[in-house]
N, C-alpha and C positions, 0 to 999 in steps of 0.2 A: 660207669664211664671210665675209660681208661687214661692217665694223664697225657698230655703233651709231649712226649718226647725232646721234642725244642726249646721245653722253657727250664730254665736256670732250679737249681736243687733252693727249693722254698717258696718259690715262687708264688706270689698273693695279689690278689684284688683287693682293692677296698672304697669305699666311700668318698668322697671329697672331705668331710667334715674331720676324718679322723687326722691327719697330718698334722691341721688348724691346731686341733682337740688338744693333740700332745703336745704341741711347740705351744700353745697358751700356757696350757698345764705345767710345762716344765718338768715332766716328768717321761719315765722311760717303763712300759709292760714286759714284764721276765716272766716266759712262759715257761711248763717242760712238757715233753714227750714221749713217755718211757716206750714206747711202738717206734720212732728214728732215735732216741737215744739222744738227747738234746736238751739243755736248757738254750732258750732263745731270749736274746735282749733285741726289742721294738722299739725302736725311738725314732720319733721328729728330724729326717733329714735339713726338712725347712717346713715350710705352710703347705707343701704341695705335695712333700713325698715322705713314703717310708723309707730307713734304714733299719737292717734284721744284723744281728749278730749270733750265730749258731756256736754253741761251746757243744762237743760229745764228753758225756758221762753215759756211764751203765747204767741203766737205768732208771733216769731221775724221777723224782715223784714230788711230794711236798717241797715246798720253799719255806723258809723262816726269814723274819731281818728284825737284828735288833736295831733299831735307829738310832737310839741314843749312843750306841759301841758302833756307830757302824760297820755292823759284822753281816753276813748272809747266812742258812745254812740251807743245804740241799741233802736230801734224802736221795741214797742211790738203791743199789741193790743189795750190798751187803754191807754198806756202812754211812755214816752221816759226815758231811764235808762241810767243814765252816770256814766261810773267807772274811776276810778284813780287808776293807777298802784303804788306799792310800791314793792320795791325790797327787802329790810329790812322783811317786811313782807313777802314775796316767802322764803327768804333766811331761816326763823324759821317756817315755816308751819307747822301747827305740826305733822300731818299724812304724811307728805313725807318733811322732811326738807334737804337742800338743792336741791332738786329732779328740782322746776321751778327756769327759772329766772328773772319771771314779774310774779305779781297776780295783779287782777284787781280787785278793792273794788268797790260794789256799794256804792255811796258818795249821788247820788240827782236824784230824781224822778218827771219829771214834767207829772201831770192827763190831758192828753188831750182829754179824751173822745174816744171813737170807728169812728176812722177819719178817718181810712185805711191810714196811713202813710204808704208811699214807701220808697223811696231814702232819705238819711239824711246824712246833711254836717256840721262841724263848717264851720262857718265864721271868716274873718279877726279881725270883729269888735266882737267877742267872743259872738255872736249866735249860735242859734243853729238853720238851715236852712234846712226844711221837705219838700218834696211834698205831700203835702194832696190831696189824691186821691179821696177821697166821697167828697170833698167840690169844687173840680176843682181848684185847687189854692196853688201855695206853701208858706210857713206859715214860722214866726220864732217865736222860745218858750222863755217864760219868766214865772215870777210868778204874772201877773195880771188876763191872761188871758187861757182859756183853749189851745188858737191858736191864733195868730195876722197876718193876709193875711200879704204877702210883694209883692207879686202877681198874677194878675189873666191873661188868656188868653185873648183876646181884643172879641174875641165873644163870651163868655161867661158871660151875663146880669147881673147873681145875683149869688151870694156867698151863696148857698144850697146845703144839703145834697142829691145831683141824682147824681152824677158821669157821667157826664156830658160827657165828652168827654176822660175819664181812662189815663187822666195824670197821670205820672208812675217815670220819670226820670229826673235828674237834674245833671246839669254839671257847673261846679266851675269856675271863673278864677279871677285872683286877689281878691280871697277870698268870691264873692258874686255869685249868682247864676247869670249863665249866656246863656245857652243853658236849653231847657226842650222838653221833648217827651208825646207823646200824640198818640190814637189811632185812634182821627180823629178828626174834629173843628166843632163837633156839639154840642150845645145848648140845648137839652132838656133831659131825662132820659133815661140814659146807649144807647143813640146814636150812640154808638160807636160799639156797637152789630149788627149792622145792614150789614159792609160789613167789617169784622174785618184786613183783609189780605192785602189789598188795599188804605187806608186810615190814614193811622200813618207818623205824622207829628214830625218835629223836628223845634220847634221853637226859632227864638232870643226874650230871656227875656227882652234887653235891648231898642232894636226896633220897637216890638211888630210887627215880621214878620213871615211869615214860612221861614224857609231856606230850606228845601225840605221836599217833600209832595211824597203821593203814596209810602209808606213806608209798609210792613209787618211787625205791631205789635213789632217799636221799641222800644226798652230797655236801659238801663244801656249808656246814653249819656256820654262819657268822655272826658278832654282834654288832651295830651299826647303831649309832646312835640311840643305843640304850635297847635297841630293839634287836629280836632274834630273827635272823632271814636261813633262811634255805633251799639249796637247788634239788627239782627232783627231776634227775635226769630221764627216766623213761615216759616221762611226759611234757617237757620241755618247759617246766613250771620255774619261776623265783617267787616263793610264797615268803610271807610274812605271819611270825608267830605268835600267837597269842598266846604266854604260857601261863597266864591265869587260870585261863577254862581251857585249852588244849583245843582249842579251833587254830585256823589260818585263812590267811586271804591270799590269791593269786593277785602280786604286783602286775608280771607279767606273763604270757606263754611265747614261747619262740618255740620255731622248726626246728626243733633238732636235741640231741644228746649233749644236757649242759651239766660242766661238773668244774667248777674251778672258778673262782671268784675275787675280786675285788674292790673296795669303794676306794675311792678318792676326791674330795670336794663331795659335788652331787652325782657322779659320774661311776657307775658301775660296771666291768668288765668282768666279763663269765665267757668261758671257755665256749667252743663247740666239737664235738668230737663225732667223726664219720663212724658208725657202727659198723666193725665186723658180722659180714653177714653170714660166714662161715662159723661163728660164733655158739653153740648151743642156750648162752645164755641172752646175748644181746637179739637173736633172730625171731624169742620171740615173743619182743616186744610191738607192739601192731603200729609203731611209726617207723618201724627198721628201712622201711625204705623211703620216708621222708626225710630221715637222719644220712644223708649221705654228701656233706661236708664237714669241714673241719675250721675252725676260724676263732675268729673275737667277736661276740656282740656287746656293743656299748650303749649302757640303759640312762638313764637320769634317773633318778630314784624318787627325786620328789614327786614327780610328772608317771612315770611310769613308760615313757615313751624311748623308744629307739634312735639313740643318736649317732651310732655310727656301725660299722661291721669290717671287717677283717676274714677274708678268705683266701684258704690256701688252693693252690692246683696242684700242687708238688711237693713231694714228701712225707708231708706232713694230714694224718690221718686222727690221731687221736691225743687229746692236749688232756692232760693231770689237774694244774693248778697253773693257776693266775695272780701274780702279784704285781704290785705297783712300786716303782722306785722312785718317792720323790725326792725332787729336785736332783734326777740326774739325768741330763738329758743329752746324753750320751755315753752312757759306762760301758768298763770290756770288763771282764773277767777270765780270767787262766785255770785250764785244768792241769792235772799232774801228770796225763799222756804224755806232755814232750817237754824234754830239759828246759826250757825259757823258761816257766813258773823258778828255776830255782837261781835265775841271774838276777832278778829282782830282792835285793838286800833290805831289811825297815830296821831299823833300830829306833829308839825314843826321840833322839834331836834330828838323825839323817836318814835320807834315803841312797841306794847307790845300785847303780846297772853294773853289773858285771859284763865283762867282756866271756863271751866264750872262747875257750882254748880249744 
């Protein structure tokens, strides 16, 4: 089905409940879209309505936030962009003053080359923690080096660009990585093409084990209250791990291509992304024509149940990752496209708007 022509660039449907959802919560959903090129901030106009805020980056992917700094970072296409909130600064904006109440400054840019970074975490030890997807291996960044491996999968030989086996996802505990996903545990170039549905693994990084195997194309590994969750997008699964014995249980199934996650409270938001159907790998999966939106669906976790959904008509086709900003319920963020990121001044005691000349 072909969009609207008439309706405005992002344009979404959504449920009564969510508007509520977010103005209770107090909180704002920052999505991206490396297919429009977009990170998106979703917040609570009031109880009734959404407001969207579109930033263009090249192709974003992963989100990080450290909350205690709060910093953000975003994964682009050939480098990782980390912003620092100032409120000082939101509060004088100067095209909408008092309007936000978080901006996000880009502050530091590290070149890592076209590495296809997915998933991205700080660390305890104040890294910054990627899955590098073209190189098989997740990576932490600094300024020596374009990527420094922190690890690689145990059958994977050599640290080269073939995408080896389309590691994808990485899950945190006590600050380092600790879980990662994967499409299958093969060794040679894009292997993992060969039986895509069947084959995706969820490994322990610490171990170097699989914890289960015969997975469809998991995603978005998370730990959530002590427990391991994962999405598998080719069958519109959010399972639950048991990495004892290496079973899971389906929390829930939804229609659709879900890869990009969230908890907040009891409240879980996971992506949905419309399948390319010109795609050789996504066409052929046997829900490819049931997967034909793009959105938010919002779960309750204890419950299992559906409490709200978010659909696009416009633009927007295929969503990455899903993060939750709390207590900001309403932030902007600046990319480095157009001079205004750099009239914005922070120093330690002040902040100060530059005039343009």
């Amino acid at each position: 089905m072909q969009p609207d022509p008439s309706l405005a660039p992002f344009a979404c449907q959504y449920t009564t409940q969510v508007p509520e959802l977010l103005s209770r919560l107090g909180c704002t959903l920052a999505i991206t879209t490396y297919q429009a090129g977009k990170l998106v901030f979703i917040s609570a106009k009031d109880e009734h309505a959404l407001v969207q805020l579109p930033r263009t980056f090249d192709k974003p992917m992963g989100i990080a936030e450290d909350a205690e700094k709060d910093k953000l970072a975003l994964a682009c296409k050939d480098s990782v962009q980390v912003f620092a909130n100032s409120r000082d600064l939101a509060a004088f904006y100067p095209p909408a003053p008092q309007k936000y109440d978080a901006l996000y400054m880009p502050r530091l840019t590290y070149h890592t080359g076209q590495v296809d970074i997915h998933d991205l975490n700080f660390g305890k030890d104040g890294k910054l923690y990627a899955v590098n997807t073209l190189f098989s291996c997740i990576i932490s960044l600094d300024d020596d080096y374009n990527f420094t491996p922190h690890w690689q999968p145990w059958f994977v030989d050599k640290i080269v660009s073939e995408d080896r086996c389309h590691l994808n996802g990485m899950a945190m505990q006590n600050g380092l990585p600790k879980y990662a996903t994967a499409f299958n545990t093969g060794n040679s170039p894009q292997s993992w093409r060969e039986n895509i549905t069947k084959t995706g693994v969820i490994m322990d990084v610490t171990s170097n084990e699989v914890v289960v195997d015969g997975l469809a194309m998991p995603h978005s590994p998370r730990i959530y209250n002590g427990a391991l969750y994962c999405l598998l997008s080719a069958t519109g699964e959010l399972i639950k791990v048991d990495t004892a014995n290496g079973s899971y249980e389906t929390v829930v199934k939804l229609d659709g291509f879900v890869r990009g996650m969230d908890l907040y409270q009891d409240y879980l938001f996971i992506g949905l992304s419309k399948l390319r159907k010109n795609s050789s790998t996504f066409a052929k999966l046997d829900f490819a024509e049931a997967a034909n939106e793009a959105g938010i669906m919002i779960v309750h976790l204890p419950t299992g149940s559906v409490a709200g959904k978010i659909s696009y008509q416009t633009s927007l086709d295929e969503i990455y990752d899903v993060h939750v900003l709390a207590n900001k319920r309403r932030p902007n963020i600046l990319n480095t496209l157009k001079p205004e990121h750099k009239m914005g001044i922070s120093i330690p005691d002040s902040t100060f708007w530059a005039k343009q000349s």
